[in-house]
Phi, psi and omega in degrees: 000137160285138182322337179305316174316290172284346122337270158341302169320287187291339131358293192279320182291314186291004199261326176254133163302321186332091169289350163296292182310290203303333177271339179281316195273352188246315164322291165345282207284328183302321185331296207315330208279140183285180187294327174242033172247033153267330181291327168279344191269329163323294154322302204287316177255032138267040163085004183180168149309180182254342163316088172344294169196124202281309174073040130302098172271174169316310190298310182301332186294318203300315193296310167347301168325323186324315205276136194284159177296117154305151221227346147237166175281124179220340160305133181249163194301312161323312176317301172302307177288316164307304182302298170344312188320291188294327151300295227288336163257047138330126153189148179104190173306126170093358166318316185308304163276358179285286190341311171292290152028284188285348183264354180276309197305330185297308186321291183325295200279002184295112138329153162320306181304277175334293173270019153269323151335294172274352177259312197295317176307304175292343159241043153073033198218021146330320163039050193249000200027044124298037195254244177309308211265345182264329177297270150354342196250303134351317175252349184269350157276340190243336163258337195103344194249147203307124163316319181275003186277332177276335159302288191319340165304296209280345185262339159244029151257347174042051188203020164006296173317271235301332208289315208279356174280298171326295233255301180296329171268322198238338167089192165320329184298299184278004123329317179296358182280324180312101199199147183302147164187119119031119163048043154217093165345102160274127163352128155250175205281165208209132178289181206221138160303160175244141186271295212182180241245355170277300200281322147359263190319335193267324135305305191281332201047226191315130183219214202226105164273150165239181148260139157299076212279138179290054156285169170275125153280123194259154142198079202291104185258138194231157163192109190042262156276345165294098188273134157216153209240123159240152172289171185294336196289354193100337183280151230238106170238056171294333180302313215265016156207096188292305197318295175308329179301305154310351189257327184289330162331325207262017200248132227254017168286140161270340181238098184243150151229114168264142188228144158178212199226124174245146163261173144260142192240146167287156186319316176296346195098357179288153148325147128284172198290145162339325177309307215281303148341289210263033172304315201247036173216000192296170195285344195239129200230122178255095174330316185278282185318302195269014175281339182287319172254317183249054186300130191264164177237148151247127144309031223300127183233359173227152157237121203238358172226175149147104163108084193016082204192072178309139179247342168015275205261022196283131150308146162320304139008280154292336156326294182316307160320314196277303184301322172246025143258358152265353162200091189293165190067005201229328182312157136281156182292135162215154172225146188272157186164161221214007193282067138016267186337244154033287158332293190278008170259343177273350181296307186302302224277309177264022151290285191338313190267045153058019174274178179253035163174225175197154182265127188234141173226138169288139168275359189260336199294149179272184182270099198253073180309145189061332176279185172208077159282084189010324172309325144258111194224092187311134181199133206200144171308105192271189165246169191216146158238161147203124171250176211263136139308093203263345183178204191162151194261163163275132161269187183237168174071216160336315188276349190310118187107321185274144153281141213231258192259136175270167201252119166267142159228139166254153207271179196210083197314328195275301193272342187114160143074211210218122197252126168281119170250021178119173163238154168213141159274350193289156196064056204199113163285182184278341195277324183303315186276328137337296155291313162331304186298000182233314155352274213310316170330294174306357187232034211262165179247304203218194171184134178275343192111337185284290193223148218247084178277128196241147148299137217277115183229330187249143194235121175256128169267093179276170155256151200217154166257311196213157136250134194262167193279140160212107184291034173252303173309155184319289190272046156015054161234078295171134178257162195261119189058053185271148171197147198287151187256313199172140174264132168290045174319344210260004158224153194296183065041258188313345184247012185293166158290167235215148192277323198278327178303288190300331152317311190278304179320004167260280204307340178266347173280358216240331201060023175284150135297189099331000000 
């Protein structure tokens, strides 16, 4: 198939509210596909490559862009994922520049359409709803067989590409294979933000509060003397944690699957930053040692097998039961209740033990893998900063025309000017962007054609979840999941937070003085 299609496909889905069309369009084009172009195409219009991680900075797309368009289509869907294949296994002295390279060159033979395309897919900026769940849906249209049997394929397979290459090559038949099994990772299920822990209960009613530990996501599969420990990507990182293994080792079920969280904890028991966890995941790893300096806890909040005994579709509730009398000690603290009051001293006791919130679960809900269902809702304090605008990028896609994502600065009183604390598109109606894009212009100093340096006059008030350690910023700092609230015409420059703010709001996540 050629790439245009699916390009033109996902086009043709942004364009339209429909959710009927948009699944008749997707369907359409899986009917087209040969056996081994589904699985890249599948990806591509589910949002992203089949590739992980491409190691495509921004400086690389940009330089990439340069190169003029083929002027006909002539790329096939194999073309693009083979080359992609080959960045993504890019390594060693000159990667860096090899990487842009192969991607100018793909760019090159792309059509416009193709290589507006190929830039929003590798940066995760499509925005087409195509996603999972539409996917699905799609395919279960385009084969015939019962949408629920291809969720259920795709939730205990963590592997969307294989089920729709089966289920279009092989029907029902090849979906049975598809089956919950001891060290074949499954997707895990994903929470909904929560505004507070009042509309929480008024959705969920009686519901299971936890804490919410700022953790590695786990999921620990046991058979007998067989341990083996995955990240939330599915990936299998049992070397780099011997401790949990022993510990789930010492547990006297022989057939277990666990979901939870592992940390690093301070002697008191508060968390370290987030940084620190994942410290004990890095590429190049001296195991002993840092299990030495940085010893992880696990948090175990699900049980989804044990003792040949799927728990899937078990209510939480039992789950929950099953789970901390098969691993005392190991649980997150949790509590049930259905009490406003109650809720909000179990939210305080783990803001107090340094977590960032609490998790509320319907106790009636099944284990819905992959998914980000209501059933789970994370609610947590956020933080608002407000800061100066240093500049902005052009978007792509939808955003093609708008100035999009902003370079944040706090003000910085001692030294003068404005310290960069990251950038976000997030949280931006079409009336915002619209105005910033005609705002920022006006103020603008300079431009690569990308990005747009503005004199810092305007001042945004963001949300934030934490700040994190970062070697790209000045003050080797960065805020974490900022998104914009509202621009502060009603203040100065001069009336933004201080570089000095934002430290102590490190330092209290740290459980430090200044």
């Amino acid at each position: 198939m050629k790439f245009s299609e699916v390009a033109s496909t996902s086009g043709r889905i942004a364009t339209t509210r429909s959710r009927t069309e948009k699944t008749a369009l997707v369907a359409g084009l899986l009917r087209r596909l040969e056996p081994e172009e589904v699985e890249a195409a599948v990806a591509f219009l589910s949002g992203g490559p089949r590739q992980a991680r491409l190691g495509l900075g921004g400086a690389g797309i940009r330089e990439a862009v340069r190169v003029p368009n083929a002027s006909t289509p002539t790329l096939t869907v194999l073309d693009v994922d083979e080359t992609l294949g080959k960045i993504a296994s890019v390594s060693g002295p000159g990667s860096a520049a090899e990487r842009p390279r192969l991607f100018a060159s793909l760019l090159q033979r792309a059509t416009g359409e193709e290589a507006d395309f190929l830039i929003r897919l590798v940066l995760g900026e499509l925005r087409q709803g195509a996603l999972a769940g539409l996917m699905e849906e799609a395919l279960a249209k385009a084969t015939e067989i019962p949408v629920s049997e291809i969720r259920r394929a795709t939730m205990v397979s963590g592997d969307p590409c294989g089920v729709a290459r089966a289920a279009l090559a092989e029907g029902r038949t090849g979906l049975s294979r598809f089956r919950l099994g001891l060290f074949r990772p499954l997707q895990p299920m994903l929470a909904q933000p929560g505004e507070d822990l009042e509309e929480a209960l008024e959705r969920l009613g009686e519901a299971a509060l936890e804490y919410k530990i700022d953790g590695a996501r786990v999921q620990v599969h046991k058979s007998g003397s067989d341990v083996r420990v995955y990240s939330r990507l599915l990936n299998d990182v049992t070397v780099a944690v011997p401790e949990i293994v022993e510990r789930v080792l010492s547990l006297p079920s022989r057939e277990m699957i666990l979901d939870g969280e592992v940390i690093a904890l301070r002697p008191d028991q508060r968390p370290l930053p987030f940084q620190q966890t994942m410290r004990r995941f890095g590429r190049k790893l001296d195991v002993e040692g840092l299990r030495s300096e940085i010893p992880l806890t696990p948090f175990f909040f699900d049980l989804i097998h044990l003792d040949g005994r799927d728990l899937i579709d078990a209510p939480a509730g039992e789950r929950f039961e099953a789970l901390s009398a098969s691993a005392p000690g190991m649980t997150v603290p949790r509590r049930l209740t259905s009490d406003a009051a109650e809720a909000e001293a179990f939210l305080e006791e783990s803001l107090a033990r340094g977590h960032e919130g609490v998790m509320a679960k319907a106790i009636g809900a099944p284990y819905e893998a992959g998914r980000r269902g209501f059933t789970w809702l994370k609610v947590k304090p956020a933080h608002t900063l407000d800061l100066v605008v240093l500049a902005a990028e052009w978007g792509h896609g939808r955003r093609t025309g708008k100035l999009s994502n902003i370079h944040l600065g706090a003000r910085d009183p001692v030294h003068g000017g404005f310290v960069m604390l990251g950038k976000t598109f997030k949280g931006m109606t079409d009336a915002m962007l619209d105005w910033q894009t005609t705002r920022f212009q006006e103020v603008a100093v300079a431009t690569d054609g990308y990005t747009v340096h503005l004199r810092p006059e305007i001042v945004v008030e963001v949300a934030f979840g934490d700040v994190q350690e970062s070697p790209h910023y000045p003050a080797g700092l960065a805020l974490r999941f900022a998104r914009v609230k509202r621009y502060r015409e009603d203040k100065t420059p001069a009336q933004a937070d201080t570089i000095e703010t934002v430290r102590s709001i490190r330092a209290r996540q740290l459980g430090e003085a200044l």
